[in-house]
N, C-alpha and C positions, 0 to 999 in steps of 0.2 A: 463536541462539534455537531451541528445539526445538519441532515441527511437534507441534500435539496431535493426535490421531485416535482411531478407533474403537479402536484396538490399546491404548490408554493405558489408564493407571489410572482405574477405577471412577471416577467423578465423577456427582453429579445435575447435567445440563445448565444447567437455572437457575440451579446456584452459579455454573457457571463463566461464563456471560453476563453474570451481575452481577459478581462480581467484574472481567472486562472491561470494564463500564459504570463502574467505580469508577475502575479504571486510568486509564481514558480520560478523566475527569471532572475529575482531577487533573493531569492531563497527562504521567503518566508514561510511557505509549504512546500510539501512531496507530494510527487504520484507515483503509484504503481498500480501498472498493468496486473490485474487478476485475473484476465482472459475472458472469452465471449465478448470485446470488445470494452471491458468495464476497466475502468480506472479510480480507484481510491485516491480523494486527495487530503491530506491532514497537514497537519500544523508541523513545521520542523523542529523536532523536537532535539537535533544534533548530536543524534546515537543510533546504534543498527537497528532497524527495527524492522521484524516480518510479522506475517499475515498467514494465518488459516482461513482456507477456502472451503466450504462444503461444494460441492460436485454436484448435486441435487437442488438444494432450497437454496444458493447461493450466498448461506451464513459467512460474512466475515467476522475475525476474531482476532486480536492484536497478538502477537507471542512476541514479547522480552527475553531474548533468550541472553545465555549472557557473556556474548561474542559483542569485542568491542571495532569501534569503525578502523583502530590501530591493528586489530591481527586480518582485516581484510585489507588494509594498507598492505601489510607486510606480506601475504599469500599473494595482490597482486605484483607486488614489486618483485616477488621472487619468482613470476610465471616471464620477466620482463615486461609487465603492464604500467602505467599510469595510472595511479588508484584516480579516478573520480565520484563513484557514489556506488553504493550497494543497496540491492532488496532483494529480499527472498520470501518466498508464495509458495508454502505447502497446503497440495488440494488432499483432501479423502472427502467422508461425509460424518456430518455433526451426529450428536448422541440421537438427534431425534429422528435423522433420518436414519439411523444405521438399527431402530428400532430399541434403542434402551440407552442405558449409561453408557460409561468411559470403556473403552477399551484396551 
């Protein structure tokens, strides 16, 4: 999926936010809030899926972990919740801010 930005094509802002609100509406993408205001939107792919945030160069990073959207059903049904939708956003800093490989 290709990153929009200032360098893209002319666009009026509120198209493209609506349009986004439509997507989303429908359920053909997700967003998640990664903080500082920024929101990830991707393709629904109809499985848990979180996000590694670097803290510094604000690197996103997809994590597959492999928790299915049924045992976050069953953890919220068992708090008495409504499952509706999950995501989860672990921040640290990548290998290159944190000055070398993996840690």
């Amino acid at each position: 999926m290709k990153t929009v930005g200032q360098d893209s094509v002319n666009a009026n802002i509120s198209t493209v936010y609506r349009a986004l609100s439509n997507l989303l509406e429908v359920g053909l993408i997700t967003g998640t809030s990664i903080g500082g205001g920024r929101i990830v939107y991707e393709f629904n792919r109809g499985v848990a899926h979180s996000h590694l945030v670097c803290r510094d160069c604000g690197r996103v990073c997809d994590v597959d972990w492999p928790v299915s959207t049924e045992q976050y059903e069953n953890y919220a049904r068992s708090q008495g919740y409504s499952y509706l939708n999950s995501s989860l956003v672990i921040f640290g800093r990548c290998p290159k801010c944190s000055g070398g490989g993996h840690r």
